[in-house]
N, C-alpha and C positions, 0 to 999 in steps of 0.2 A: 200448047197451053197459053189461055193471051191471061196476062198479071193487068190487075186495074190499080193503079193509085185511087186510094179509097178518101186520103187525108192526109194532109201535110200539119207539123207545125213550125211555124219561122216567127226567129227575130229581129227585131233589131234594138238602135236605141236612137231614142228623140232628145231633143235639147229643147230650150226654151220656158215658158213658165209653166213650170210643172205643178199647179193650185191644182190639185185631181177634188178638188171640192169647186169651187168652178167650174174648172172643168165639166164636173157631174151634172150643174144643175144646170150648164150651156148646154149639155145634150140629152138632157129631159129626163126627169128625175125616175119617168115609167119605163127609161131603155135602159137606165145604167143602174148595177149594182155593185154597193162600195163594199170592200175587206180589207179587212188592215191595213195596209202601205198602199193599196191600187181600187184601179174602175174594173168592172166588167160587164161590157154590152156585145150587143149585136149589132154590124151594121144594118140590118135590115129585119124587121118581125119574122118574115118567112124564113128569114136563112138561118142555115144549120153552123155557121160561121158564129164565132165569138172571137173579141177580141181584150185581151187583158193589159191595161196600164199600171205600171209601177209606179211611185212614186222618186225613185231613181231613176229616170227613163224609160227603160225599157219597157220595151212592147212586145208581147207572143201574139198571135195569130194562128188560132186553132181552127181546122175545118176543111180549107180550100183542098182542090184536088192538084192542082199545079200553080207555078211559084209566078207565073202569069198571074193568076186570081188573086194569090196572095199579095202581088205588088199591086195590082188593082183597087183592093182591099186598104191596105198603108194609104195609100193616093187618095183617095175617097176620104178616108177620115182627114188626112191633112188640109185638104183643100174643104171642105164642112165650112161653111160660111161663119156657125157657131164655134170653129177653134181660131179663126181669124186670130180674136184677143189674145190667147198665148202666143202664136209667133213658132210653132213646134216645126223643127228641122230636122231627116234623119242627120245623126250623127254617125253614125254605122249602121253599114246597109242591109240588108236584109237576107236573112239566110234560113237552110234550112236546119233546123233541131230535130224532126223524127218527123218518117215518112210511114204512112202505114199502108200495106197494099196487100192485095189479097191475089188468088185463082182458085180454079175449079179443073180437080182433072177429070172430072168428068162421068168417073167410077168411083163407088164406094170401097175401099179402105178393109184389111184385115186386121182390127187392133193389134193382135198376136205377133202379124207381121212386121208393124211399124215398130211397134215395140221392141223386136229383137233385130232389125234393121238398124235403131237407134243409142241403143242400152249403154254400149261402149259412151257413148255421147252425152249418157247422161238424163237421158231425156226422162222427163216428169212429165208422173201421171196424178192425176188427182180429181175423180169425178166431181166432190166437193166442190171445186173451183172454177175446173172446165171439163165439159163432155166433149174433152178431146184427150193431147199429147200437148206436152210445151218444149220446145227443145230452141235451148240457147245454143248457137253458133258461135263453137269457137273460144276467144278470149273476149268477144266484141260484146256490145248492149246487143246485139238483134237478137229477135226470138223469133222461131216460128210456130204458129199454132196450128196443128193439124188434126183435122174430124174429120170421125169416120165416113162422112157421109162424101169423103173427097175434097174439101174446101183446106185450103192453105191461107193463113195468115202472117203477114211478115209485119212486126215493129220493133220498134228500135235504131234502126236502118237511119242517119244521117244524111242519106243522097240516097237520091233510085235508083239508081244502077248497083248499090249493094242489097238495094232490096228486092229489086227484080232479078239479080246476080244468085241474090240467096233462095228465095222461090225455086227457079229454074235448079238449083244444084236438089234442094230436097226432091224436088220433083222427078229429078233421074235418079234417084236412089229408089223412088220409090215408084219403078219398074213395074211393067205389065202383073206381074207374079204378086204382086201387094194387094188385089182385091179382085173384085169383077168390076164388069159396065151396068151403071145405072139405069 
């Protein structure tokens, strides 16, 4: 089963002159939109990338698929010829807050199955909300969402290796005998 990092989100926090109204209309009043305490743009029109400024520092970074892009991403904004005038420095560096990653096993799924594979665990069902399974791991924030159609979803997950860790563990539970091949 190959797991694809779908999306990360990371922060950190910046120092320097935090005017998120400057700020704003330094990086063009059609890329950035304000809410309460923060900015939120895009580095780029095309990209599926947003980035959110606090007015406390802090920066998230929603989108990128690895923490490569993500620092790419911070670098990019810092160095903007229009943030020059603040002077913005990380002050702590950049990490990850929640990874989100998916697979396919590649066969569709017996609800009935997963279902009573899971039950002890807990697992939620709720067509209303998802046409799948949500099953929380554990005592942790990670969930994984599983549909019938065979697709595994992992968020929550702090680092990837608990989210490809977690994938992998549902996926051998959930044994040739859980459906047929697509």
């Amino acid at each position: 089963m190959k797991v694809t990092i779908e999306n990360l989100t990371t922060a950190c926090k910046v120092g320097g002159n935090l005017d998120l109204d400057s700020i704003g209309r330094a990086l063009g009043e059609g890329a950035v939109q304000r809410f309460g305490s923060g900015l939120r743009f895009r580095p780029s029109p095309d990209s599926e990338i947003y980035v959110f400024m606090l007015g406390d520092g802090n920066v998230k970074i929603f989108g990128p698929s690895s923490m490569d892009a993500s620092s790419k991403v911070l670098k990019s904004l810092l160095s903007m010829p229009e943030m020059t005038p603040f002077s913005l420095k990380v002050m702590e560096p950049l990490r990850i807050q929640e990874v989100i990653a998916s697979a396919d096993m590649g066969r569709k799924l017996d609800p009935k199955k997963v279902y009573e594979e899971f039950k002890a665990e807990g697992i939620v069902v709720d067509p209303s909300e998802l046409p799948g399974f949500i099953l929380r791991i554990g005592n942790s924030n990670v969930e994984v969402l599983i549909f019938p159609e065979g697709k595994l979803v992992s968020r929550g997950a702090d680092n990837i290796m608990d989210a490809v860790s977690t994938l992998k563990l549902v996926e051998s539970r959930l044994g040739p005998g859980m459906g047929h091949a697509v």
